[in-house]
C-alpha positions in Angstrom: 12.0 24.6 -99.5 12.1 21.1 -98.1 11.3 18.4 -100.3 8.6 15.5 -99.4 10.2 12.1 -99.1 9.7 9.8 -102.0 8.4 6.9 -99.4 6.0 8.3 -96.2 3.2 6.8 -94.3 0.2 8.6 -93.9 -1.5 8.2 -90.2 -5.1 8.6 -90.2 -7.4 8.7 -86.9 -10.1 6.1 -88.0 -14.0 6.3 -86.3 -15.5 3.0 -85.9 -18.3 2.3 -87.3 -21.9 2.1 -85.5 -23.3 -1.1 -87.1 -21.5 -4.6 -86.8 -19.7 -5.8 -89.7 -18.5 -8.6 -88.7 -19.1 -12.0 -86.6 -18.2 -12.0 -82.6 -17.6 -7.9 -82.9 -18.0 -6.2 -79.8 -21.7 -4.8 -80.0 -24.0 -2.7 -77.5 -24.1 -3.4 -73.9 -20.7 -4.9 -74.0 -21.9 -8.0 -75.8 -20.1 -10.2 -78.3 -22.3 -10.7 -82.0 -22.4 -14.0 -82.9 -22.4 -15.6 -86.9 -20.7 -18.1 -88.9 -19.6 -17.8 -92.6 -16.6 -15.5 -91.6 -14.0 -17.0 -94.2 -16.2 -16.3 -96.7 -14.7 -17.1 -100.0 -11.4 -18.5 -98.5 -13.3 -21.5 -97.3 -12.0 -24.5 -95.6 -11.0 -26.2 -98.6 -8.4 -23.7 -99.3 -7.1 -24.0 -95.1 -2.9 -24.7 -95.5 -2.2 -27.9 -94.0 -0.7 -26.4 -90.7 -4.6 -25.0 -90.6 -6.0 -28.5 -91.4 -3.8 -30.1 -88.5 -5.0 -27.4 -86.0 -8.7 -28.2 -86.9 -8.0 -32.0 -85.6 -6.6 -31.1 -82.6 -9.7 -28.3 -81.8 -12.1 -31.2 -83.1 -10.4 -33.0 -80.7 -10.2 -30.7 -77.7 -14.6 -29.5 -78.9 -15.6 -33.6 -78.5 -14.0 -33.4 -74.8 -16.9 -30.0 -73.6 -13.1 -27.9 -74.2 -13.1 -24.5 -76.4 -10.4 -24.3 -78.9 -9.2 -21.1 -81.4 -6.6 -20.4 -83.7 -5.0 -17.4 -82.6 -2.9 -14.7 -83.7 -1.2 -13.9 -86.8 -2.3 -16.8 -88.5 -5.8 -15.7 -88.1 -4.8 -12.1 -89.7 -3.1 -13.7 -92.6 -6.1 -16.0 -93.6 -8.2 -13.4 -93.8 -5.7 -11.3 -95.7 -5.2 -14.3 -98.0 -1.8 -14.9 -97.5 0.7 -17.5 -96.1 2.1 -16.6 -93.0 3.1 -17.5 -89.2 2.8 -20.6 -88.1 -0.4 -22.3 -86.6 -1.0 -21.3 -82.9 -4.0 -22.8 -80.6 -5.5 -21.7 -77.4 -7.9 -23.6 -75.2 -9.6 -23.2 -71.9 -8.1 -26.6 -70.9 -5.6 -26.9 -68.7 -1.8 -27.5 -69.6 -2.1 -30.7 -67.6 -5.4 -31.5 -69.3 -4.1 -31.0 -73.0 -0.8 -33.4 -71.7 -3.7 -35.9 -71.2 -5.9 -35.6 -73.9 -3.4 -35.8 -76.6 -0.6 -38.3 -75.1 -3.6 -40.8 -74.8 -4.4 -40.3 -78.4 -0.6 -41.0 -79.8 0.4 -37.7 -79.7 3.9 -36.2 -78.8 4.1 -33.9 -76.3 6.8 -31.7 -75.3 6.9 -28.8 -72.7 8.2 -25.2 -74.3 6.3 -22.9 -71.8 5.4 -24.3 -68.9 4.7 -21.5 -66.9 2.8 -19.7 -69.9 0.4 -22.9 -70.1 2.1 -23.9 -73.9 2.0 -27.6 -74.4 3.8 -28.5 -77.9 2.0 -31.5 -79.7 3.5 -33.5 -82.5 3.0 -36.6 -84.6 4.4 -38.0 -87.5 3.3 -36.0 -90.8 2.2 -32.9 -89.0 3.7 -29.6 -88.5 4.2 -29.1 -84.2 1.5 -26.9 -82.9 1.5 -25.0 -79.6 -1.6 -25.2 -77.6 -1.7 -22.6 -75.0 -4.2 -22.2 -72.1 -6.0 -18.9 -72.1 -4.2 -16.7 -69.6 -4.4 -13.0 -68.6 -0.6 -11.1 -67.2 -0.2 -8.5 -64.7 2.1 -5.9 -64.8 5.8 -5.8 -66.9 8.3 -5.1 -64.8 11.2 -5.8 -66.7 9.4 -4.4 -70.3 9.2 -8.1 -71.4 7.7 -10.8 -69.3 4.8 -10.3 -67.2 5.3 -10.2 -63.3 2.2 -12.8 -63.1 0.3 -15.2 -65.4 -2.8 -16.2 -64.5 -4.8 -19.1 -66.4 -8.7 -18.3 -67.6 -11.8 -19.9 -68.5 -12.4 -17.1 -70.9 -11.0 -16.3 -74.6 -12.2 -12.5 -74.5 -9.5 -12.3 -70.9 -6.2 -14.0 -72.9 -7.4 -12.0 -76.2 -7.1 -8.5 -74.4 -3.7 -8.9 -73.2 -2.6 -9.3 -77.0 -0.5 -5.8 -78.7 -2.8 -5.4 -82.4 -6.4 -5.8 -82.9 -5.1 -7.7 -85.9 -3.3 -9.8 -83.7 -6.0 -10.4 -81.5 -8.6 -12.5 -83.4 -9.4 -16.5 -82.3 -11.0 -18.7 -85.0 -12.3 -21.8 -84.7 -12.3 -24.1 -88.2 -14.5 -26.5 -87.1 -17.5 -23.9 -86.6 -16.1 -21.5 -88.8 -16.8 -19.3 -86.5 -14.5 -15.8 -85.4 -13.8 -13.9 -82.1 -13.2 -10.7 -82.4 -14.3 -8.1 -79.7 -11.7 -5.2 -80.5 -12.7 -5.1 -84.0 -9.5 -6.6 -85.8 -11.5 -7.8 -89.2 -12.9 -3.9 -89.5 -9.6 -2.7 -89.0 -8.0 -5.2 -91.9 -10.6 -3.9 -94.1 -9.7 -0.6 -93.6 -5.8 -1.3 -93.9 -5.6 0.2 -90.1 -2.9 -0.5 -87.2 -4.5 -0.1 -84.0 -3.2 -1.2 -80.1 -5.6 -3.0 -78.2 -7.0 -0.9 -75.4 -5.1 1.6 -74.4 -1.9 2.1 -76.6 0.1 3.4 -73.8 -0.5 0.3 -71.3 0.1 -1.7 -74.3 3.8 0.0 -75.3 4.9 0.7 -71.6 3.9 -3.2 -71.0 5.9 -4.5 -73.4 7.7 -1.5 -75.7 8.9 -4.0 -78.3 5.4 -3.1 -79.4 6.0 -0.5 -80.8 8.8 -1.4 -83.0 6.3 -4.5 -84.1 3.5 -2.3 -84.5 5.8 -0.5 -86.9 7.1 -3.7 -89.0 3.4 -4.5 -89.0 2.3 -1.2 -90.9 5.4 -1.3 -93.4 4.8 -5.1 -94.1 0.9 -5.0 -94.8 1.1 -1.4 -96.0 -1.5 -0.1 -93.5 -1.9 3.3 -91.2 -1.4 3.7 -88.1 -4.4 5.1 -86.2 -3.7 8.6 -84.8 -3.9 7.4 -81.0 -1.5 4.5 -81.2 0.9 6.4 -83.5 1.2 9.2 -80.6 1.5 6.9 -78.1 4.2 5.6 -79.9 6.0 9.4 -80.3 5.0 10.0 -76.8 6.5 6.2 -75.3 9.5 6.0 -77.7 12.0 6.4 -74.7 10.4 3.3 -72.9 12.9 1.4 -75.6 15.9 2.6 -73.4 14.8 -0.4 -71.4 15.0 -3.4 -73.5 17.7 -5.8 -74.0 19.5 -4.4 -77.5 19.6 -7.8 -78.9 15.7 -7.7 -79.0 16.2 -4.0 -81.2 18.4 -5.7 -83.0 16.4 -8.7 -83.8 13.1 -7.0 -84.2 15.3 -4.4 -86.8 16.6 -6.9 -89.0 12.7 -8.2 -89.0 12.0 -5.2 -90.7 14.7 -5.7 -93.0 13.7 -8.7 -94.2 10.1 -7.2 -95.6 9.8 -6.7 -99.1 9.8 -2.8 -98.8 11.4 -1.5 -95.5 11.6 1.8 -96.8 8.0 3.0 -95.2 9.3 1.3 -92.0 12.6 3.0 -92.0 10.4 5.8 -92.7 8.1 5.5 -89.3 11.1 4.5 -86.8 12.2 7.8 -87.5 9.3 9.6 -87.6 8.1 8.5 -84.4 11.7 9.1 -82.7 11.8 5.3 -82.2 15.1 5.0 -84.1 16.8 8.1 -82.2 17.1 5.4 -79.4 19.0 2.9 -81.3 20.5 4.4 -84.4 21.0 8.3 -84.0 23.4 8.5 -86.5 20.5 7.6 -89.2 18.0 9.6 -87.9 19.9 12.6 -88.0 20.7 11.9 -91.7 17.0 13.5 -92.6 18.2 17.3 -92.4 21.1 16.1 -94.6 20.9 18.1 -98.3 23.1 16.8 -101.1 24.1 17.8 -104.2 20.9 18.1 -107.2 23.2 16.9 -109.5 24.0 13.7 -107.9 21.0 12.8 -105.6 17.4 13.0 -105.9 16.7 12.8 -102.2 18.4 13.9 -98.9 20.9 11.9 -97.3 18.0 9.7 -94.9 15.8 9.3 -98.1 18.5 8.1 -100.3 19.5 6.0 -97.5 16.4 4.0 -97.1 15.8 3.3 -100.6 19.3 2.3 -101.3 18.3 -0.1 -98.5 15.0 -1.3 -100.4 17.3 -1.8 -103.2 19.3 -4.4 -101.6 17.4 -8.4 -101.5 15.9 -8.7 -99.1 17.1 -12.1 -98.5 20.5 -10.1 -97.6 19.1 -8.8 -94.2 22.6 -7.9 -92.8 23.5 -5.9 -96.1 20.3 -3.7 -96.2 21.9 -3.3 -92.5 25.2 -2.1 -94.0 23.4 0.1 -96.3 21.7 1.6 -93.7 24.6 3.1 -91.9 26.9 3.3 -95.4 26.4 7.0 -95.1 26.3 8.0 -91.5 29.4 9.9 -92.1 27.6 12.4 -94.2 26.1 13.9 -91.1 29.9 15.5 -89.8 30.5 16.3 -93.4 30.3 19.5 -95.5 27.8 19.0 -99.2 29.6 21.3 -100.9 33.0 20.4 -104.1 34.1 17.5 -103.5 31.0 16.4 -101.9 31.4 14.9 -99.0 35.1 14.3 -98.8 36.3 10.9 -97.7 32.6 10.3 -95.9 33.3 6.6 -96.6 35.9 6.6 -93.8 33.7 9.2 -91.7 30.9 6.3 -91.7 33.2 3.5 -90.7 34.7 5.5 -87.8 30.7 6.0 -86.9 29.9 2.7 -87.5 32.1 1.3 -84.7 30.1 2.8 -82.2 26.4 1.4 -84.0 28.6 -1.9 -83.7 29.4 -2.1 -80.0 25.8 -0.4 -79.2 24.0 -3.5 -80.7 26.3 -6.0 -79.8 26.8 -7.4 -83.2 29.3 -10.4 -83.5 32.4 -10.0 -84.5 31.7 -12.1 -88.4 28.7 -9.2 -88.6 30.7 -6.3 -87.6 33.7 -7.2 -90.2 31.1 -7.9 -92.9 29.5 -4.5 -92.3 32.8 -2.7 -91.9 33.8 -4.1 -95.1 30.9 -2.9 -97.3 30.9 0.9 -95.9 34.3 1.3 -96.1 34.3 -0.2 -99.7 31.2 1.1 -101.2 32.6 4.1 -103.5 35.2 1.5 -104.6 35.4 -0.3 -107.8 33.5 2.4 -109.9 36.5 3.5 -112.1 35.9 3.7 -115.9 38.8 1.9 -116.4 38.4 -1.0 -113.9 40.5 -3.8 -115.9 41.2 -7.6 -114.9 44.5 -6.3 -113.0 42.8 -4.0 -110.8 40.0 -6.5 -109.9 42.9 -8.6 -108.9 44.7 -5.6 -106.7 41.0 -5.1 -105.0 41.0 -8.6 -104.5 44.0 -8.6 -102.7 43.3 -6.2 -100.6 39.7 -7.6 -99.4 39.1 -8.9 -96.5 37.3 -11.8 -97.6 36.9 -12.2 -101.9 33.9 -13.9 -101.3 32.1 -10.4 -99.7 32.9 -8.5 -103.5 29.5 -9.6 -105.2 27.8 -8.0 -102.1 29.8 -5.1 -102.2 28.5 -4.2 -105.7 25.0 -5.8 -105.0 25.8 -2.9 -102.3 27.0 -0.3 -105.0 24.3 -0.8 -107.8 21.6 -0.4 -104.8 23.7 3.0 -103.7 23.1 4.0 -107.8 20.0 3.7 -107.5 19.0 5.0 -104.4 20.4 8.7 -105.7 16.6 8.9 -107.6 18.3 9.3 -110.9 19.2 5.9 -113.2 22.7 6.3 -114.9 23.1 3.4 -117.7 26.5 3.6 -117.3 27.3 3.3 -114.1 25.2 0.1 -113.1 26.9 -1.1 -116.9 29.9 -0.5 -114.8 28.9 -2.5 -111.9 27.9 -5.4 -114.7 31.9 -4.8 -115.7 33.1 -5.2 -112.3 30.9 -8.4 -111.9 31.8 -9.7 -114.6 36.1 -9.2 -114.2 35.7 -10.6 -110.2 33.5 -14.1 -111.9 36.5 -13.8 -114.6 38.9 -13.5 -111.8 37.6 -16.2 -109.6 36.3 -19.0 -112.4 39.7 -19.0 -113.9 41.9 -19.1 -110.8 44.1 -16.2 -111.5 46.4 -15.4 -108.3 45.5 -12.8 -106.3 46.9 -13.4 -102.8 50.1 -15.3 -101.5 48.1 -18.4 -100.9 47.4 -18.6 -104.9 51.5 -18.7 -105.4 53.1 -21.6 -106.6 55.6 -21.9 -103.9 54.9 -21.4 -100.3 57.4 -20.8 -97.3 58.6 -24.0 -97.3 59.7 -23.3 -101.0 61.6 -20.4 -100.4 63.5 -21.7 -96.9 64.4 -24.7 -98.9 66.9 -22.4 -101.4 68.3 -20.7 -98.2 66.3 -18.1 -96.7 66.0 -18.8 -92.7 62.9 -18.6 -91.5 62.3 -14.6 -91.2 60.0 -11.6 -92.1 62.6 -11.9 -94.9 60.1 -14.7 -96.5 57.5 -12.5 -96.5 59.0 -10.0 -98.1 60.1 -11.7 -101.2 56.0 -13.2 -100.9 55.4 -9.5 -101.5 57.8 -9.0 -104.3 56.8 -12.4 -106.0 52.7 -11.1 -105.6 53.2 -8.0 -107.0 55.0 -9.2 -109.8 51.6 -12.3 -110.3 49.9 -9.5 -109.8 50.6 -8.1 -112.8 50.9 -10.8 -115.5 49.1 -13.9 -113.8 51.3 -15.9 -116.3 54.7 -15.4 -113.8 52.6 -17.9 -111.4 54.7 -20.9 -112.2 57.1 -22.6 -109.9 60.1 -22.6 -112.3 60.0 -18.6 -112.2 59.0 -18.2 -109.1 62.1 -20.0 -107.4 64.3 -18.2 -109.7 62.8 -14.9 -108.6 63.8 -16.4 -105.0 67.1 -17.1 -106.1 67.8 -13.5 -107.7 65.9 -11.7 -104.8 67.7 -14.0 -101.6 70.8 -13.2 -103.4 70.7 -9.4 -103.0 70.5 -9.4 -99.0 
């Protein structure tokens, strides 16, 4: 019998409510309920000072006859009560008019959008903000900008072409006063994720949607409502047409939440992720041994991932493919043979699909290949030196057992004694490291030069007695002098 994942979403189809619960809602007949008050008991006083800037500039742009909103997420996270994107403004005058109004008040202006209608206004001791005509699209051809932008006189026109009804809320400070016609407050309230309009015009329009739609629900911890979460089933091949560097970017997004598990969870639910990264989809139907994991191979993968920092984005990434070799592999004694090696040789292709550069792809290549290492009972100053020497780069090894205590306890079951082990092996590598010992010909007390001077012409010969002299430092740090190590020359030149 299959066992539930330790981390799923639950999508629930959510009825709206008859009655209007809160100010500018959509209400009968089409029309738009009007009251004030709608911060309640955040208040103005508590407004971030990106929020306070933004209110000068609508004060501004409201003395002139011209509308002005805050728009977007910032309008989500103050009603959530949290800190989040930065202030965004939209208006119903033109980019040419905002140029205008705010150049002849001592503003700075800069140009970021021009064909969007964004004007960017600055001044000494204020965050930029981005004032943006209202605007409607037509249709995406190529899935990401909109064959046609058309600038409006009305909010309700640039609001509809917006992805969430959480997104899709306009708030004006100096009223204190919120638009919201698809019902984006109600949905908060009821921790819901739900496309505006239709879901499917939404995704095909734009299908990065979905994959925000998804960070969305795993960074807030809501649902998804029923109808936008089949849509997103339904749609998830429309991916196939983005550029991968806006997968990749909108993945590592998710990586940076707090918990990516539930995320990790959804992608694959919703066959999102068999369009990017197969090879961790397919981990779900992976079984492994009771007795050393909790969880299947997909389960333990994502909350090894949640295990790592998330301010280590590209190492929750390796994490996330450190097992893809599992899927080729057999679960029975030994359990999963060499499947370190299996999930590099995999890796390569993830690598090439997403286009990672070449410092990302060594990084990554480093930590799968590596991440059964350094677990020995017997791990000792000596053989922190030898793994040393054969690292790519030293300065990867606290990752790689940040890496391996995440891997411990993403297996469901917490051994004492092997994250005491990782605490050994951090400790020997900071040992290691703070005290200088030699682990690499660089860190011996000769160099080339050296050794040519006693004789030697310049030949892979060098380099061989390097290797002698290493191993030998290797050892017994306390070889690395310079007396010893041109008499080692001496003996070893002397028997060619």
């Amino acid at each position: 019998m299959p066992r539930k994942s330790p981390i799923r979403h639950r999508v629930m189809m959510h009825k709206r409510q008859g009655k209007i619960v809160q100010s500018f809602e959509r209400g009968k007949g089409n029309r738009i309920q009007r009251s004030k008050s709608v911060t309640t008991n955040l208040q103005k006083s508590t407004l971030r000072g990106e929020f306070k800037d933004g209110k000068k500039l609508i004060k501004i742009l409201n003395s002139l006859g011209f509308e002005g909103y805050i728009v977007g997420g910032s309008v989500r996270d103050l009603i959530l009560g949290r800190v989040g994107d930065d202030v965004d403004i939209a208006t119903n005058a033109t980019p040419d008019q905002v140029k205008k109004i705010f150049s002849e008040r001592g503003y700075g202006i800069a140009l970021v959008g021009e064909k969007f209608g964004t004007v960017l206004v600055y001044k000494k001791g204020m965050e930029p903000i981005e004032i943006t005509t209202y605007r409607s699209e037509g249709k995406y051809t190529d899935s990401r900008h909109p064959d046609e932008v058309r600038f409006e006189k009305d909010l309700r026109k640039d609001l509809a072409r917006r992805d969430l009804t959480i997104n899709s809320m306009a708030y004006n400070p100096v009223t204190d006063e919120l638009i919201d016609p698809y019902g984006g407050r109600n949905d908060i309230k009821n921790k819901l994720i739900r496309a505006v309009g239709n879901p499917d015009h939404r995704f095909t329009e734009d299908p990065l949607r979905m994959l925000r739609t998804v960070r969305f629900a795993g960074r807030l911890g809501f649902n998804i409502e029923k109808d936008t979460y089949n849509s997103m089933k339904r749609n998830s091949g429309e991916l196939d047409w983005l550029p991968v560097e806006r997968v990749k970017t909108e993945l590592f997004k998710i990586l940076e939440q707090d918990d990516p598990a539930s995320s990790l969870q959804i992608l694959a639910d919703t066959k999102l992720m068999d369009r990017f990264l197969p090879e961790v989809s397919n981990l779900q139907n992976i079984e492994q041994p009771q007795r050393y994991h909790k969880y299947n191979v997909f389960e333990h993968t994502i909350n090894t991932v949640s295990a790592v920092s998330k301010n280590k984005p590209l190492l929750r990434f390796a994490a996330l493919v450190h097992d893809i070799g599992k899927e080729r592999m057999r679960s029975e004694s030994p359990f999963f043979p060499m499947h370190a090696k299996a999930s590099v040789d995999r890796f390569e292709e993830i690598s090439d699909r997403l286009k990672l550069s070449n410092d990302e792809r060594n990084y990554v290549r480093f930590m799968v290949e590596k991440h059964m290492n350094l677990r020995q009972a017997d791990l000792n100053e000596r053989s922190m030196r030898g793994f040393l020497n054969k690292s790519l780069n030293a300065d990867w090894v606290p990752d790689l057992i940040h890496l391996i205590r995440a891997d411990i306890k993403g297996t469901g079951y917490t051994s004492r004694a092997a994250l005491s082990g990782m605490d050994r092996a951090e400790g020997l590598y900071h040992k290691v490291i703070n005290e200088k010992q030699p682990f690499s010909k660089k860190d011996l007390k000769i160099s080339g030069h050296d050794i040519m001077s006693l004789g030697v012409p310049p030949s892979r010969k060098i380099g061989e007695i390097q290797n002698v002299l290493l191993s030998e430092v290797l050892n017994d740090p306390r070889l690395n002098t310079k007396k010893y190590l041109l008499k080692r020359v001496k003996e070893l030149s002397s028997r060619a």
